[in-house]
N, C-alpha and C positions, 0 to 999 in steps of 0.2 A: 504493500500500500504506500509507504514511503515512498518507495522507487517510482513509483507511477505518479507521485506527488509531484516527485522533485523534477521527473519526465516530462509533466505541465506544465510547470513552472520555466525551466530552461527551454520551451520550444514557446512559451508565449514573450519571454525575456529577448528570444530569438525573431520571433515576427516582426519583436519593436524596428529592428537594424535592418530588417531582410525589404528590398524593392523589388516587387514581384515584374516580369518580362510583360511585354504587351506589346501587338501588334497595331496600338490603335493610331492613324496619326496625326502628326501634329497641324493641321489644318483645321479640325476641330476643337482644340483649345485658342486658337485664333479668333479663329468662328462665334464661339460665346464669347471671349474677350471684349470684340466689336459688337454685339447684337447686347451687351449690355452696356460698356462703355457709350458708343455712340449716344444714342437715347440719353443720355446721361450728360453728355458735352453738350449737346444744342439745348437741351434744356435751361443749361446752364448759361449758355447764350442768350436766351431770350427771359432770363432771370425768374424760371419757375422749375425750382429744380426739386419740387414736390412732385412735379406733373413727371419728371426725368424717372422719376424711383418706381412707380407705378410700368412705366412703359419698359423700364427696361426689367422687370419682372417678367413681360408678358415675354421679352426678348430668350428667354430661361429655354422656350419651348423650341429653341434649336436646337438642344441638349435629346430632342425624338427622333431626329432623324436618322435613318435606319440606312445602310448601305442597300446596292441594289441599283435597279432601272430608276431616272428621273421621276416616271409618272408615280413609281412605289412610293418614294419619297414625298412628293409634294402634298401626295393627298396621306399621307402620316400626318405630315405637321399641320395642312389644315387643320384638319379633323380634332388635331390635342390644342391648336389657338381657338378652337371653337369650345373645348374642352377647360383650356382655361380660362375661360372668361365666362363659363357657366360655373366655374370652381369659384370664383373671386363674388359671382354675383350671388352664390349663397353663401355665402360667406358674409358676407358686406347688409346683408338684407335682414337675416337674423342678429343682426349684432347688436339691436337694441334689449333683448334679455339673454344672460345669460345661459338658464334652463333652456328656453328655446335652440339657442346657437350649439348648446353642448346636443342636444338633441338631434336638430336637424343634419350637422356635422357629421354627426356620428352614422345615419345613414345614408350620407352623401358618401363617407369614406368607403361603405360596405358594397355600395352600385360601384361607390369607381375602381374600387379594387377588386370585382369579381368583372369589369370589362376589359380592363387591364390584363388580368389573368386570363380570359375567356380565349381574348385576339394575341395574346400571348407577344406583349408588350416587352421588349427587353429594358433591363434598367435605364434610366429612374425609374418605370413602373409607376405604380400611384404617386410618387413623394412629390412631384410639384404640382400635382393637382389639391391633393391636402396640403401642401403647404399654402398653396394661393386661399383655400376656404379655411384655412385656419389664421393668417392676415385679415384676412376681408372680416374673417365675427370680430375681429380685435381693434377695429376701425371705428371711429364717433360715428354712432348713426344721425345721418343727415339725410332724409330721404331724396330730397331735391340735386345732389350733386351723386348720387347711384351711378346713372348713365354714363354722366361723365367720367366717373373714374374707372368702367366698365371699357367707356370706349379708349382709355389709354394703355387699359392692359392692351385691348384688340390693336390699339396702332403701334404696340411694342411686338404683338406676334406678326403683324403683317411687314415689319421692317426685315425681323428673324426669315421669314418664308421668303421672303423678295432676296436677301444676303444667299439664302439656303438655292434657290434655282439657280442662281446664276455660277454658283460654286458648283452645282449638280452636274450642269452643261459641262463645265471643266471637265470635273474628274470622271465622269463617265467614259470622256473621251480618251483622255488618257490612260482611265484603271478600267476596262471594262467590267459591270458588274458580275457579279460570280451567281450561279444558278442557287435559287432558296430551297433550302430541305424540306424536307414533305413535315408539316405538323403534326406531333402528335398528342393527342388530348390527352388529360389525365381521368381519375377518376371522376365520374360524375357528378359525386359531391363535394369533391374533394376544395375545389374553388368558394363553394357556398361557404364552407365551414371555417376556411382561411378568415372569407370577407365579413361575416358576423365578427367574429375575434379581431380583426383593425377597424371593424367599425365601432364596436364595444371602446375599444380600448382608444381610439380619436378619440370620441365622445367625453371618456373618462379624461384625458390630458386639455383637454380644453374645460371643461368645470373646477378643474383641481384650483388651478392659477389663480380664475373668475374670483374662487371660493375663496382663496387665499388673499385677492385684492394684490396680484403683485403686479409688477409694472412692466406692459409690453408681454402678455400672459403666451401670445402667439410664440412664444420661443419653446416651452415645454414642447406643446405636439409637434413642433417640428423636430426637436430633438428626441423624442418619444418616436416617431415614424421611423426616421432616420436609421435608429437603432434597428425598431423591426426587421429592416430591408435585408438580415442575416438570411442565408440558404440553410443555416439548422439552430439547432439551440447551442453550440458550443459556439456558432458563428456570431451569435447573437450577442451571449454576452462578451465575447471577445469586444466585437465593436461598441459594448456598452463601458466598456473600461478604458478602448482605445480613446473614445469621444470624452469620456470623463478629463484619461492623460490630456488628450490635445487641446481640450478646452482652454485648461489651468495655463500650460504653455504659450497656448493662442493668446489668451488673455496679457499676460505677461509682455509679448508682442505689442496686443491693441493699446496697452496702458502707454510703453513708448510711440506709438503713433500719436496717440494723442496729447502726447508733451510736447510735442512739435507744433499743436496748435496751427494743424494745415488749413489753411482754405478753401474755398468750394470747391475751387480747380483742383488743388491736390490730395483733397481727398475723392474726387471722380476719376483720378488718372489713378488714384491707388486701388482703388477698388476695381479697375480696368486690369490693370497688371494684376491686383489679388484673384483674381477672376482666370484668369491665363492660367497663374500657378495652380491653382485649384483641379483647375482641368487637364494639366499635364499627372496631374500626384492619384487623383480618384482613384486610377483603376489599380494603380500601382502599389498606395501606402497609404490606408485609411487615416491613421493616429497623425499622419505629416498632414494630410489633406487640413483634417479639423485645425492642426494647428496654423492654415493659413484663409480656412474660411470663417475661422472666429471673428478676427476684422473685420471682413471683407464684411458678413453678416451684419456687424455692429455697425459699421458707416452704413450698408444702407438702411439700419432702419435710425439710425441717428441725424444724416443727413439732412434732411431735411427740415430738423431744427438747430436749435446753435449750438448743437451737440452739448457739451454739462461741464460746467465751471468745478467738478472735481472727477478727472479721472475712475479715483480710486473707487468709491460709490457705485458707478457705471459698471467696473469689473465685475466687483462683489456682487451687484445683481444678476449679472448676466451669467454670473458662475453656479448663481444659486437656481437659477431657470432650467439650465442646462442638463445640473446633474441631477432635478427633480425629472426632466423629460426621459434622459438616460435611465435614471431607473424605472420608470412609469414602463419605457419601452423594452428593458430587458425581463419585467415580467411578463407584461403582451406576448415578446417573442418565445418566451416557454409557454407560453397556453400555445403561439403558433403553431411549433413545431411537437408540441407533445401526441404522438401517437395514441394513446387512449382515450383523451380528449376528445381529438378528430375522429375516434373509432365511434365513441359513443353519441357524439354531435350528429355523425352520419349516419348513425342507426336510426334516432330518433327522427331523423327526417324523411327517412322511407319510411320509418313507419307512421308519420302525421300525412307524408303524400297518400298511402295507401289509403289509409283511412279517409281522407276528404275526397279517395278517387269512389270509390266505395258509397258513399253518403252520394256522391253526385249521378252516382249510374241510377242506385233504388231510387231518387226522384225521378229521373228519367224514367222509367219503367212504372211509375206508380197510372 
């Protein structure tokens, strides 16, 4: 038992150091660089760089785009800018009560992560669709400017999809796409029972904060999701300790950014290059990623006010947000991944279909 102890420990010691290979390239951490950056410069240009933050969220949804023929592609990222800006408009619409927002959230995350799984969506998967409906409930309800901040998600994914064809034509020509593997579905229920348990558990990380009255409560579920995104339960908590490390790190980071006292410009060009790094590190090294999307996160949901006359306060919140999401989300992802669970989730659901199939034939028949 020892041995197998000390066996987990020196190979999670070991993951910290290790940069895993990737074929992915570097055209797409460009790609987001620009479809967030840009949106973020002109805004800043025409001195509404509230309107900048909004659009280049929606910009996120170039992060869908899937390799493949032109026409595959195009109508992906449609499809998820129409996706998020139905994420952001429930999001935004509940957010005058909190019961309501934790409620409706919660099975907005279960639809969108059983369509996700269904069309067998490769990562991010759900997470910026719940991330956009978990912003938008955290938002002042003003009913009168809805549309408006609706339509600057859509002109942040229409900037992404416009950026995204014309890179397509490119590389098409040059990489021809490669033939897609045949799909193959999993169990039946198997997606249902997933999307209950992130929808439960959305729901849960967004009343937690509300309940608690902390400040900017949107950071739990997104740290809460994030976690989830593990392929088993050891992957889970792995990434729930790596995001804990990186946070702390990150933060330590953002504290020196902010002694520097940038200005608009330089905290939009940093959060351009934080955005780059991000996307070169993802697929590579979780624990490094967090420690440069901490910032990156913090300027943009800061920017757009005068950011906070003490660092230190700022950390300390955003450190206590984090590691309530992280844990919120490393219990979710052992309900996810627990086989019994799922066994017993999916018994019960044949046998409640069976039953209402049954109820529905005898009135037929009656």
């Amino acid at each position: 038992m020892k041995t197998s102890v000390g066996g987990i420990i020196r190979h999670e010691i070991k993951s910290l150091f290790e940069l895993k290979k990737t074929e992915r390239l570097w055209h797409i951490p460009v790609l987001a660089s620009l479809c967030v950056g840009i949106p973020l410069l002109a805004a800043l240009y025409f001195g509404r760089l509230d309107f900048g933050l909004l659009a280049c969220m929606g910009g996120l949804v170039i992060l869908y785009m899937p390799a493949g023929p032109v026409d595959k592609r195009m109508i992906t990222l449609v499809a998820c800018s129409f996706g998020f800006m139905a994420s952001y408009a429930i999001g935004i619409t509940f957010s005058f009560n909190p019961l309501l927002s934790a409620l409706f959230i919660g099975l907005f995350a279960m639809g969108v992560h059983w369509v996700t799984s269904y069309f067998r969506l490769p990562p991010p998967g759900s997470f910026f669709f719940i991330m956009l409906a978990s912003i938008g409930s955290c938002a002042p309800f003003h009913l009168h400017t809805i549309p408006h901040r609706i339509g600057l998600i859509g002109m942040g994914t229409m900037f992404a999809c416009t950026l995204a064809l014309f890179y397509s034509l490119y590389i098409t020509r040059k990489l021809p796409p490669k033939k897609d593997p045949p799909l193959v579905r999993k169990e039946e229920y198997s997606d249902i029972v997933k999307s209950l348990i992130v929808g439960a558990f959305a729901g849960i990380s967004i009343l937690i904060p509300q309940l608690l009255k902390l400040d900017n409560p949107y950071w739990v579920p997104i740290s809460s999701m994030a976690v989830m995104q593990g392929v088993d339960v050891r992957h889970v908590w792995q990434r729930s300790f790596q995001r804990i490390l990186g946070t702390f790190a990150g933060m330590g980071l953002t504290w020196l950014l902010l002694l520097l006292r940038l200005d608009a410009l330089g905290i939009c060009i940093a959060i351009l290059i934080l955005q780059f790094i991000v996307e070169m590190f993802i697929v590579r090294h979780y624990a490094l990623t967090v420690f440069f999307i901490t910032p990156m996160t913090v300027f943009l949901a800061e920017a757009g006010s005068a950011m906070t006359e003490d660092p230190r306060m700022l950390v300390e919140l955003r450190v206590l947000d984090i590691v309530i999401g992280s844990l919120i989300g490393a219990v979710g992802g052992w309900f996810l991944h627990h086989r019994q669970i799922q066994e017993q989730t999916r018994r019960r659901i044949r046998v409640t279909r069976y039953v209402l199939t049954n109820l529905k034939n005898k009135r037929l028949f009656r």
